[in-house]
C-alpha positions in Angstrom: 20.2 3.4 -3.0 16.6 2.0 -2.5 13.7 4.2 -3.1 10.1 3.5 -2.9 7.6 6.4 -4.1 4.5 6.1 -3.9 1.9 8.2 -5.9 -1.4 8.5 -7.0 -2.8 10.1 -4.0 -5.5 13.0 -3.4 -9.0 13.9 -2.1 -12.0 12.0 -3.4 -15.7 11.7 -2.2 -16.9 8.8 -0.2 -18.0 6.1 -2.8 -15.4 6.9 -5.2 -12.6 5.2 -6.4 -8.3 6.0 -6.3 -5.3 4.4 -7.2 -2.5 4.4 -5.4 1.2 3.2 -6.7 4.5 2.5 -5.1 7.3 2.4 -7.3 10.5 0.5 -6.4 14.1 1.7 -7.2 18.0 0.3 -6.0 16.3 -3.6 -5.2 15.5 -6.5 -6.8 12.0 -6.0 -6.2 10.5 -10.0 -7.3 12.1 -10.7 -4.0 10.2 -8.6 -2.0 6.8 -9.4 -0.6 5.4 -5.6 -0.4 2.7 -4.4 1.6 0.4 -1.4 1.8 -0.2 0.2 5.3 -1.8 3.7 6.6 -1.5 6.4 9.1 -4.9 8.6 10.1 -3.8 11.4 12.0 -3.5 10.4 16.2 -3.7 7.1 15.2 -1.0 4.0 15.1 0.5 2.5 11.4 -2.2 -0.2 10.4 -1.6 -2.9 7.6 -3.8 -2.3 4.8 -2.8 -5.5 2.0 -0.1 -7.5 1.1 1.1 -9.0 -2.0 3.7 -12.2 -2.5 6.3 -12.2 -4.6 5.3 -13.0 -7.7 1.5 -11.6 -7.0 -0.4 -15.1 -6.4 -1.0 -14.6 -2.9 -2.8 -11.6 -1.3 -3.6 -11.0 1.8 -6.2 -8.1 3.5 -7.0 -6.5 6.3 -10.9 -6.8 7.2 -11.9 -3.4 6.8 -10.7 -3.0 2.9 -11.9 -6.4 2.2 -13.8 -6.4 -1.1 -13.6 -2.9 -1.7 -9.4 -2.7 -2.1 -7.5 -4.7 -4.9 -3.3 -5.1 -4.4 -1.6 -6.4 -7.4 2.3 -5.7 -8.4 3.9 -5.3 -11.9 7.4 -7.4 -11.8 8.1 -5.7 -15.0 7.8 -2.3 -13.5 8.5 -2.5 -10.1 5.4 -1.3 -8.8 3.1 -2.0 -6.9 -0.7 -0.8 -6.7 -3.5 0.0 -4.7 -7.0 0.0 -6.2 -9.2 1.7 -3.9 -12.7 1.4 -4.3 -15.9 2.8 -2.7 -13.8 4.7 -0.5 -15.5 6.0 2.9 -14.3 9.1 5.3 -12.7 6.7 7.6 -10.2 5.3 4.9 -8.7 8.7 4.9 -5.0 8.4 5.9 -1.7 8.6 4.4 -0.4 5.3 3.0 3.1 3.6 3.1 4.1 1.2 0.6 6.9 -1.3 2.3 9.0 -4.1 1.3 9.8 -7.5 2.9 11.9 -9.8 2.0 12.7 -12.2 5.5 8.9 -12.9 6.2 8.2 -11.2 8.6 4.9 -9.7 9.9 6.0 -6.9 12.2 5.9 -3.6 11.4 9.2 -3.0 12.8 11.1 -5.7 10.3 10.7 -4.3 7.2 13.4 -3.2 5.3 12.1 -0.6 3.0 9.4 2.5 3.6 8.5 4.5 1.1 7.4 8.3 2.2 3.9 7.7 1.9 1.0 9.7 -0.1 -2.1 11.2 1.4 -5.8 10.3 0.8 -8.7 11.9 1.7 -12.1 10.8 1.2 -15.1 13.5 2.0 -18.0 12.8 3.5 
């Protein structure tokens, strides 16, 4: 059975810093490309970062650009989000997901974790 938990969530002030973690179970997790998404409340699922394989490759979306960090432990299977100088608007609860086709749509990917919430005061 494949699990993905992530972890590491809570509130923090705007300009502060978290670290969230997925951690993989039940897959051979070097053959997954995972990605990070989020969920504000009344809003749609938005990507967040992405992460190749075996971590060279990284991929961002603009508005966590420079101030978020993805990297994966092979060794572990887990992956991380560093989340730095955090603002109100980055408050959201975030889903770690594995991909292992390629694909880009939202709908294709074949694990979801059950996500962890993050909230950033003002």
């Amino acid at each position: 059975q494949v699990q993905l938990v992530e972890s590491g969530g809570g509130l923090v002030q705007a300009g502060g810093s978290l670290r969230v973690s997925c951690a993989a179970s039940g897959l051979t997790f070097s053959s997954y490309r995972m990605d990070w998404f989020r969920q504000a409340p009344g809003k749609e699922r938005e990507f967040v970062a992405a992460i190749d394989r075996n971590g060279g490759v990284k991929y961002y979306a603009e508005s966590v650009k420079g101030r978020f960090t993805i990297s994966r432990d092979n060794a572990k299977n887990t992956v991380y989000l560093q989340m730095n100088s955090l603002k109100p608007e980055d408050t959201a609860v975030y889903y770690c997901a594995a991909e292992a086709g390629g694909s880009w749509s939202i709908h294709e990917y074949d694990y979801w974790g059950q996500g962890t919430q993050v909230t950033v005061s003002s």
